[in-house]
C-alpha positions in Angstrom: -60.5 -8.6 -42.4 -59.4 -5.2 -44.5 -60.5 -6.4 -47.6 -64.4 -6.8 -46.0 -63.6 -3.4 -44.6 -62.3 -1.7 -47.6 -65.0 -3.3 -49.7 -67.6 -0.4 -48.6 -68.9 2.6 -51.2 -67.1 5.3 -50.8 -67.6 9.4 -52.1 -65.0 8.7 -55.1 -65.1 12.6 -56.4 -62.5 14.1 -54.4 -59.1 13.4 -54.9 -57.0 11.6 -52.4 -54.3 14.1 -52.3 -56.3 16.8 -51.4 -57.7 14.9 -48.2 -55.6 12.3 -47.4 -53.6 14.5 -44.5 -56.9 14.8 -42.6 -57.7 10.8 -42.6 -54.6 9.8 -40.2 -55.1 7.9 -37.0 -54.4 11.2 -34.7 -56.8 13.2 -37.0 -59.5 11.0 -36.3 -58.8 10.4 -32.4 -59.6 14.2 -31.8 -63.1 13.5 -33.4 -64.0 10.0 -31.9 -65.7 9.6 -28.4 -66.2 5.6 -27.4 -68.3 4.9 -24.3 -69.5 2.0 -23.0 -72.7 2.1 -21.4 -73.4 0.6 -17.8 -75.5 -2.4 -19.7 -72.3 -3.2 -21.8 -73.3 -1.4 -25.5 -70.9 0.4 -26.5 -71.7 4.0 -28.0 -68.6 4.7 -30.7 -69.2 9.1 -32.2 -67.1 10.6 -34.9 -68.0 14.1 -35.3 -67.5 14.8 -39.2 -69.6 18.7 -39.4 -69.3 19.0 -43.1 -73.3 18.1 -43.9 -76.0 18.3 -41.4 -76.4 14.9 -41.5 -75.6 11.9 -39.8 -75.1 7.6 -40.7 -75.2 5.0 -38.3 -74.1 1.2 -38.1 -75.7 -0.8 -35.0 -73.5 -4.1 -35.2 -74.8 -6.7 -33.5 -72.0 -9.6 -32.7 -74.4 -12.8 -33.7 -75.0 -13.7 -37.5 -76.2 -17.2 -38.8 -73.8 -19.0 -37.4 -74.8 -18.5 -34.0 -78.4 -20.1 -34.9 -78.9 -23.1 -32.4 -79.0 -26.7 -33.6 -82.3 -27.3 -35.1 -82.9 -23.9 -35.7 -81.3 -22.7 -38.3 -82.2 -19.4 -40.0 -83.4 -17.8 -37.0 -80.5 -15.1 -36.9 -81.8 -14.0 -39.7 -85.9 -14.2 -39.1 -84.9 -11.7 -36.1 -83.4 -9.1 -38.3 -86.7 -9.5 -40.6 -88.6 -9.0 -36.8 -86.8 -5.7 -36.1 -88.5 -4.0 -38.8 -91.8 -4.6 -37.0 -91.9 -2.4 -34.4 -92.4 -2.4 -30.5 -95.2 -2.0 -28.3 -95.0 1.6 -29.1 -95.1 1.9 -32.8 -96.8 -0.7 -35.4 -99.5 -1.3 -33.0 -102.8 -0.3 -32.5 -103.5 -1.9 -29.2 -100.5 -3.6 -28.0 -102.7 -4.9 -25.1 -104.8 -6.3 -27.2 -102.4 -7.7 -29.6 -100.3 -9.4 -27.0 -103.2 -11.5 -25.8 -103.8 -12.3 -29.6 -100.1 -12.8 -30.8 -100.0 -15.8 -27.7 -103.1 -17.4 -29.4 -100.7 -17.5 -32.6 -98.1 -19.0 -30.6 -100.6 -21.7 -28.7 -102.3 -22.7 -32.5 -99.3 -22.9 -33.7 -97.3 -25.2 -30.7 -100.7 -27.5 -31.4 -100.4 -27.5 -35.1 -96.5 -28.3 -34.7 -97.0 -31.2 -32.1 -99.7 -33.2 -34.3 -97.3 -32.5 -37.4 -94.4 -34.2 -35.4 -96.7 -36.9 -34.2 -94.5 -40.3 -33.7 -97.0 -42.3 -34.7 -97.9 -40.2 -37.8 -100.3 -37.0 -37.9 -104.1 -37.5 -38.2 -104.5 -35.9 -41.8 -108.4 -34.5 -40.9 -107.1 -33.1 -37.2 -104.1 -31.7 -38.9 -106.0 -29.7 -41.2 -108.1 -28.1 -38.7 -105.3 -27.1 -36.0 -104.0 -25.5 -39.4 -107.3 -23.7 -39.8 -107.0 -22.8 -36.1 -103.5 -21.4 -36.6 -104.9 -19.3 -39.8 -107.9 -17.7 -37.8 -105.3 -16.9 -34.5 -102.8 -15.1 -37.4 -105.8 -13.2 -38.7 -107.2 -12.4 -35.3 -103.9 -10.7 -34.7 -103.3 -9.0 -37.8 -106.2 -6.9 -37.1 -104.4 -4.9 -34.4 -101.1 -4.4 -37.1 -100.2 -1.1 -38.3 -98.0 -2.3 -41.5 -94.5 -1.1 -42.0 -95.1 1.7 -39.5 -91.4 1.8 -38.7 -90.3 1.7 -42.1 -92.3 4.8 -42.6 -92.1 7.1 -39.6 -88.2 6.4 -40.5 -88.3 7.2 -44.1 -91.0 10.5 -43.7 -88.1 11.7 -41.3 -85.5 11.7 -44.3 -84.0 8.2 -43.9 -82.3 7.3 -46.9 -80.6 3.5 -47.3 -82.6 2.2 -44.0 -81.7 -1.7 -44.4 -79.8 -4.5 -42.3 -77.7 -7.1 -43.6 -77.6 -10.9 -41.0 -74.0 -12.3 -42.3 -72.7 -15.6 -41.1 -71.0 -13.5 -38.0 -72.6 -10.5 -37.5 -76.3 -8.7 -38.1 -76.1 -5.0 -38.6 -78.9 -2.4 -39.1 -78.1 0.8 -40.5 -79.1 4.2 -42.6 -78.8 8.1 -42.8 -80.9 10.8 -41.5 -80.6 14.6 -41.0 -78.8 15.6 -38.3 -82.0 17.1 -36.5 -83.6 13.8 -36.1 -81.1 12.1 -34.1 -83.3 11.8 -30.8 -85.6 10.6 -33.0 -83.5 7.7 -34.3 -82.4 7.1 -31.3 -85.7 5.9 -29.7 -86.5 3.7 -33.2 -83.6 2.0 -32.7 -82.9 1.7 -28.9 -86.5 0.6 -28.9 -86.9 -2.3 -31.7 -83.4 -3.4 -29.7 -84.8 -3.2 -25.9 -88.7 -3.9 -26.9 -89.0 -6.2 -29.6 -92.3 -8.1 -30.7 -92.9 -11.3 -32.3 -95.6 -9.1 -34.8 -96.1 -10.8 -37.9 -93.5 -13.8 -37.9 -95.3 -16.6 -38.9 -95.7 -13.8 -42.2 -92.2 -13.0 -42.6 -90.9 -16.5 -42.1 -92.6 -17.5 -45.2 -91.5 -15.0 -46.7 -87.6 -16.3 -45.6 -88.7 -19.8 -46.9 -89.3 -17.7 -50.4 -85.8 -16.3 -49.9 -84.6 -19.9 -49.4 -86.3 -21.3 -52.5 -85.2 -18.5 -55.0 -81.7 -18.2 -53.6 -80.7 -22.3 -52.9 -83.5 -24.8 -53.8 -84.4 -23.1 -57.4 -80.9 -21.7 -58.1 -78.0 -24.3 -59.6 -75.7 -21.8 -57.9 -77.0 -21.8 -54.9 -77.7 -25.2 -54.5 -73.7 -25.8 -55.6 -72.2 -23.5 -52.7 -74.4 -24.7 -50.1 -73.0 -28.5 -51.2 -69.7 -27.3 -51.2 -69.9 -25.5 -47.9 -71.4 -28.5 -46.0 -68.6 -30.8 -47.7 -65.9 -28.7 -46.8 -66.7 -28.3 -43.0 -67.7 -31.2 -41.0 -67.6 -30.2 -37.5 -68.6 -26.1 -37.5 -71.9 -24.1 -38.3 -69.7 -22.5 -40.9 -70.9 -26.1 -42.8 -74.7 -25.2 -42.7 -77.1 -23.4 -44.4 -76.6 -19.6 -44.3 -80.5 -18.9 -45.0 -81.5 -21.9 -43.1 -82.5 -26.0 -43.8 -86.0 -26.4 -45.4 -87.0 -28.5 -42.7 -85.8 -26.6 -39.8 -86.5 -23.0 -41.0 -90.5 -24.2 -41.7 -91.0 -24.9 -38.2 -88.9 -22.2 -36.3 -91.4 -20.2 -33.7 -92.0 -16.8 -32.3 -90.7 -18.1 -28.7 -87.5 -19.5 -30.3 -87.1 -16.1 -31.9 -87.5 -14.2 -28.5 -85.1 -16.7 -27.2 -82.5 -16.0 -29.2 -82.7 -12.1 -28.7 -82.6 -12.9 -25.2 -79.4 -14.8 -25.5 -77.8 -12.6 -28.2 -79.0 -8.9 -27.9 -77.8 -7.7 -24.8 -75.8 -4.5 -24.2 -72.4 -6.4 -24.3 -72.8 -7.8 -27.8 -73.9 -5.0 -29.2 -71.9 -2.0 -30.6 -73.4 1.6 -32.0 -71.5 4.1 -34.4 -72.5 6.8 -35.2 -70.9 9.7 -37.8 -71.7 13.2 -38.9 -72.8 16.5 -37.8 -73.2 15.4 -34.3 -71.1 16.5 -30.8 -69.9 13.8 -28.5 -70.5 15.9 -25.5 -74.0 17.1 -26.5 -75.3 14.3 -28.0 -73.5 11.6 -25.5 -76.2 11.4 -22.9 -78.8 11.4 -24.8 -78.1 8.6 -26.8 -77.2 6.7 -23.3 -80.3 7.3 -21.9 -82.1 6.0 -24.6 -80.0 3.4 -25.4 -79.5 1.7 -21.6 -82.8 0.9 -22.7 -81.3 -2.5 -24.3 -81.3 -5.1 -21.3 -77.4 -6.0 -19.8 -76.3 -9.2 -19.0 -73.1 -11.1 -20.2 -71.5 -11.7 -23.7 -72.8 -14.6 -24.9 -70.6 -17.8 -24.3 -67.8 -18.1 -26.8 -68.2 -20.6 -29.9 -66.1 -24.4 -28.3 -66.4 -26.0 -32.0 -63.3 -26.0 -34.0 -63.0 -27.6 -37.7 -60.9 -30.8 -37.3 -57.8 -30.5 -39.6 -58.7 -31.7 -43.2 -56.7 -34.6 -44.1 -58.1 -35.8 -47.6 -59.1 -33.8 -50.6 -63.1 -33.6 -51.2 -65.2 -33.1 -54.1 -68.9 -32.4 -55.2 -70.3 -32.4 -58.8 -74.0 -31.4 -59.5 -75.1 -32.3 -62.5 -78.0 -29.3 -63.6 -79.1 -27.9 -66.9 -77.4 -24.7 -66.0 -74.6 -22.4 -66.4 -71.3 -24.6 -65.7 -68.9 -23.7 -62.9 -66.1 -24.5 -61.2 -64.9 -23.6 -57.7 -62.6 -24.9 -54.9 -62.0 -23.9 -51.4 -58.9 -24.3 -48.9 -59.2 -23.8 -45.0 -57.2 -21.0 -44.0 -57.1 -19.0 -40.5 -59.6 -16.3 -39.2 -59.6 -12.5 -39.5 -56.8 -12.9 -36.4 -54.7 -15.3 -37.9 -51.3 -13.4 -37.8 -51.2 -14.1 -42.0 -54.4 -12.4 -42.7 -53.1 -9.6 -44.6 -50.8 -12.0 -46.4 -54.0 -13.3 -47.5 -55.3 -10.4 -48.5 -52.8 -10.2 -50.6 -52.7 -13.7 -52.6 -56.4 -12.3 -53.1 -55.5 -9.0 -54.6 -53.0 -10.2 -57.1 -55.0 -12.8 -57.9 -58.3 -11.3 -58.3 -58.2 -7.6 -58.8 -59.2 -6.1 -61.8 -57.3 -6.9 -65.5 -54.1 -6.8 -64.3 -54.9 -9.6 -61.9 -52.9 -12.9 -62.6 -56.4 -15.0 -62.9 -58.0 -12.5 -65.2 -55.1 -12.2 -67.4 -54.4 -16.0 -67.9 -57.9 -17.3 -68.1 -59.8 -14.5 -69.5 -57.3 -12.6 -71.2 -54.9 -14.9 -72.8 -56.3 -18.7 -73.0 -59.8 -17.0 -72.9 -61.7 -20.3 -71.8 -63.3 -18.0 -69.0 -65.9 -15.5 -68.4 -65.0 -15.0 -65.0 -62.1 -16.3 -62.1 -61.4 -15.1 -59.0 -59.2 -15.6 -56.3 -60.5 -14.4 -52.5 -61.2 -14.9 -48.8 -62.5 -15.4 -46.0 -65.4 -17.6 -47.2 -68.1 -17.9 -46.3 -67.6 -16.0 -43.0 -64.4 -14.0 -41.3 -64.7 -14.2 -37.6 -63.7 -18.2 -37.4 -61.3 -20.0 -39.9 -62.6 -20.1 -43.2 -62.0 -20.4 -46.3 -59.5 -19.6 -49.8 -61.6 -19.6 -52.4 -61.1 -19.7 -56.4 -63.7 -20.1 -58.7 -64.3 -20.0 -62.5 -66.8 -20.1 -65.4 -65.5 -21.6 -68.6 -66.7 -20.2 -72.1 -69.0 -22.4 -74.4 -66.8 -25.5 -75.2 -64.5 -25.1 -71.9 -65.0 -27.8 -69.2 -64.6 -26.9 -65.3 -61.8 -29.4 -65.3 -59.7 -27.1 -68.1 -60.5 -24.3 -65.0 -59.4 -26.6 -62.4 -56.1 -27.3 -63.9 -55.7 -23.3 -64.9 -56.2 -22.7 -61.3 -53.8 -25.1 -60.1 -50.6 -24.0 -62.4 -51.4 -20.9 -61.4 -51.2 -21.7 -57.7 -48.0 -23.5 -58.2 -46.4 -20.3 -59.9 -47.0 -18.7 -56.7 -45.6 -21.3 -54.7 -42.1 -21.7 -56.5 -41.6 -18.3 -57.7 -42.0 -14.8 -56.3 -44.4 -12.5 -57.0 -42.7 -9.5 -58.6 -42.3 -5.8 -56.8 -44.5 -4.6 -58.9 -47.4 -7.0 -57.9 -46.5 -6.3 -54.2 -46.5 -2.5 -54.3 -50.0 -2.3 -56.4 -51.7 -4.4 -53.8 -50.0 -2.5 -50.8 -51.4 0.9 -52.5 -54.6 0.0 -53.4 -55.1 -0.9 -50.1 -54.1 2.1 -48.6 -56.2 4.2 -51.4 -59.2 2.0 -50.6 -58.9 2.3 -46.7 -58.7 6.2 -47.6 -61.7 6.7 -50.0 -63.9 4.5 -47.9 -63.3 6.5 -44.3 -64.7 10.2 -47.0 -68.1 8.1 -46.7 -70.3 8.5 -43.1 -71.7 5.4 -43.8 -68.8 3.8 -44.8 -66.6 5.0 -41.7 -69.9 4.1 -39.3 -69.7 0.4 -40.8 -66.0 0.0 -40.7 -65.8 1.6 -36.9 -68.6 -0.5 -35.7 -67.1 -3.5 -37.5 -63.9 -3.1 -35.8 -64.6 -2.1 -32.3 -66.6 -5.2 -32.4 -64.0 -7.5 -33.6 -61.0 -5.6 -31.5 -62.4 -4.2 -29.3 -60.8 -1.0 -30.1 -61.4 0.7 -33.4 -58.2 2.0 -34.0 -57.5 -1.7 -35.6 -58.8 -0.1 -38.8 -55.3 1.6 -38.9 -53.3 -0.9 -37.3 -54.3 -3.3 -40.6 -52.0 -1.0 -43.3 -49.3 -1.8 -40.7 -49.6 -5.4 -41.4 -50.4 -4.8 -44.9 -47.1 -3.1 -45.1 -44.9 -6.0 -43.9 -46.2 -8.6 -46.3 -43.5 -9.7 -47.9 -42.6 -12.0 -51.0 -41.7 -14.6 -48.9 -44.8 -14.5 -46.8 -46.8 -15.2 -50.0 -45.0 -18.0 -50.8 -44.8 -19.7 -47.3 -48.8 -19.1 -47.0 -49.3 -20.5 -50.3 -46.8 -23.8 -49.7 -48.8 -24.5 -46.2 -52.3 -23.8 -47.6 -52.8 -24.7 -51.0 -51.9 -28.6 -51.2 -54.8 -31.1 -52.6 -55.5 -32.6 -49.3 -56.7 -29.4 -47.8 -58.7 -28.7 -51.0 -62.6 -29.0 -51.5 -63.3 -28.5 -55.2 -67.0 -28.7 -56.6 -68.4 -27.8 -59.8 -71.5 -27.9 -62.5 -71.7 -29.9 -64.9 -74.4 -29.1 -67.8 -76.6 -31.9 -68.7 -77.0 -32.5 -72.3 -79.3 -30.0 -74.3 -79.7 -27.6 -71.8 -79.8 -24.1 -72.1 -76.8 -22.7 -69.4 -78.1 -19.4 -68.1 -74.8 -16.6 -67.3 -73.4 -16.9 -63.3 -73.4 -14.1 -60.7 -71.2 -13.8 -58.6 -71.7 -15.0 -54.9 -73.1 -13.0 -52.2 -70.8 -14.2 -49.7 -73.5 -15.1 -47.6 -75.1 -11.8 -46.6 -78.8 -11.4 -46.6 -80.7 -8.1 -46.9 -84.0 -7.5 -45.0 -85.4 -5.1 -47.4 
């Protein structure tokens, strides 16, 4: 959980000495007001006056994972629907447009039942309920005003306006001047309470276009959504991040409004907010705008729990691409009482050219372009996964990086890592926790993030405590339980003769941008 924490840009031209006094738990509880609104949201201000400006985080506690059976990829078609506007703002008629947007919705139930036809769809009625469902979507369009939230945002001084839908969480975010605050506060308490289904027919193919450049016409895409689906059997951790072809293609506008029914309520939802702002001013006015978002309960708590892995599993794709190797072991979630030890393996394996991987595979044997060492993947707030990865030079086989990997994870389980390993990792830590809370939009993320996950944001200190009692013998316990073959899922790319392997990037973790 502190590495995805600490991971945020941060102002780097400062240095930490001159600062660091002021960045202390204490510090920051004299300038952080939390309040949780009657409908559940809860409202978290740090008043930081040094700019008249302000960043926000609205976290939102459902990400892909929470996308009902049969309809995956809908967490993330809503985040795509938020930028659409309400019945107030990218309309010109919402009257009007209502009555249209449910002829959409009727064209397209008829088009959907004849293409699901048991007995096989009538090819000639097919296309003309598809005609019917074209006219509808064109009949609506009409009353659109495009991207009008984008703009009125953005003509305001918004700068970085964009959301992110993880596997856990969907988060909207940017910063504004510090004398538009009312003024984001009715954006985004309204596209939260007063959401329309405007244009999603549109933007769900434009998410199958996301689907078909990032998986179905990328080698590695198509190799981590194999691997993910081998290595869980039981939890939506297993499924597709962006969504299945066949599921995503036929997700609706009711579905949609469904789902921000079930997930979007007051309780499940959590605003930061950061800059030249006063709690005590600025606190009712941002409740009365943002009681706007309908109560109700948290959503029901996820029953599905991986089944212990018992046997090692394996995928190879065979592509005329870059080769790569990875493998994956199921470890705990963010509150697994190991995490930071975790974090830790991570660090010394993976961080920077003093990192153990980096100096044996890329430095010394070179037979790699690239290894790393890290977790959680894909996702945090269940158990996931350890994962290492590697891309061998021209001539080097994913097997040499397989067996590279593996000595290397031996070392660590029948010999200590040195005191000098151990204290880098503790200090970066620290020094990354420090330069990322000199950021506003970095310290909104990381106190929406954790009052979400906690329920208190004070965790984001709490962490260097556990960071400070790893010990050597943690990392080898962790590593002895952990990282044995029958808890392993390795995958990997092989070339096909002549082809021409294009370089890898890295993965995304499973995070999808809206805009």
């Amino acid at each position: 959980m502190l590495k995805r924490a600490l991971c945020w840009s941060a102002v780097l031209g400062m240095g930490l000495a001159g600062w660091a006094g002021a960045q202390d738990l204490k510090s920051f509880e004299q300038r952080i007001t939390t309040k949780v609104l009657p409908n559940g949201l809860t409202i978290v201000v740090c008043e930081r006056p040094e700019a008249p400006v302000f960043a926000y985080n609205t976290f939102v506690d459902v990400g892909d994972v929470n996308d009902p059976w049969g309809e995956s990829g809908l967490a993330h078609m809503f985040e795509h629907l938020a930028f659409k506007g309400t019945t107030e703002i990218g309309t010109k008629d919402w009257a009007a447009e209502k009555v249209a947007l449910a002829k959409v919705e009727e064209a397209d139930n008829a088009y959907e039942d004849e293409l699901r036809n048991p007995r096989g769809s009538d090819p000639q009625k097919l296309a003309e309920l598809k005609a019917k469902f074209q006219e509808a979507q064109t009949a609506a369009q009409q009353y659109v005003v495009p991207n009008q939230f984008t703009e009125v945002a953005e003509r305001n001084g918004a700068h970085g306006l964009n959301a992110s839908t993880g596997l856990d969480e969907t988060q909207y975010f940017w910063q504004m001047p510090e004398n538009r605050l009312e003024l984001w506060a009715w954006l985004e308490s309204g596209r939260l309470a007063d959401v329309v289904p405007r244009e999603f027919y549109k933007e769900r193919d434009v998410v199958m276009e996301e689907r078909r450049m990032r998986t179905d016409s990328n080698p590695e895409g198509r190799l981590f959504e194999q691997f993910v689906s081998t290595a869980y059997v039981a939890h939506p951790y297993g499924r597709s991040s962006v969504g299945w072809p066949s599921e995503l293609s036929q997700i609706t506008a009711t579905e949609a409004m469904d789902f921000h029914k079930a997930y979007y309520v007051g309780a499940n939802i959590v605003v930061a907010v950061v800059g030249d702002v006063k709690a005590a001013e600025v606190m009712p006015m941002l409740e009365r705008y943002f009681s706007k978002v309908p109560g109700g309960p948290k959503p029901l708590k996820m029953t599905t729990v991986e089944p212990k892995q018992f046997a090692e599993k394996r995928v190879i794709l065979r592509d005329p691409s870059q080769p790569i190797y990875i493998e994956g072991y199921h470890r705990g979630s963010y509150m697994d009482p190991d995490d930071a030890v975790y974090d830790a393996i991570g660090d010394i394996f993976s961080n920077g050219r003093v990192s153990r991987l980096y100096r044996s595979l890329v430095r010394d044997q070179q037979i790699a372009a690239v290894a790393v060492g890290e977790s959680p993947f894909p996702g945090d707030k269940f158990p996931s996964l350890f994962l290492f990865g590697a891309v061998p030079l021209p001539g080097h086989t994913p097997q040499e990086m397989a067996d590279a990997i593996h000595k290397e994870i031996e070392k660590l389980k029948t010999a200590d890592v040195t005191d000098e390993e151990l204290a880098m990792f503790k200090t970066r830590a620290r020094a990354d926790l420090l330069r990322g809370l000199a950021d506003n939009q970095g310290l909104a993320d990381a106190l929406a993030e954790y009052q979400t996950r906690y329920g208190d944001w004070r965790e984001l200190f709490r962490q260097l405590d556990r960071v400070d009692k790893v010990t050597k013998a943690d990392i080898r316990r962790v590593a002895n339980k952990v990282f044995v073959a029958s808890n392993r899922t390795e995958a990997w790319t092989e070339t096909e003769a002549g082809s021409t392997a294009a370089p890898m990037a890295e993965p995304n973790g499973g995070k999808a941008g809206a805009q």
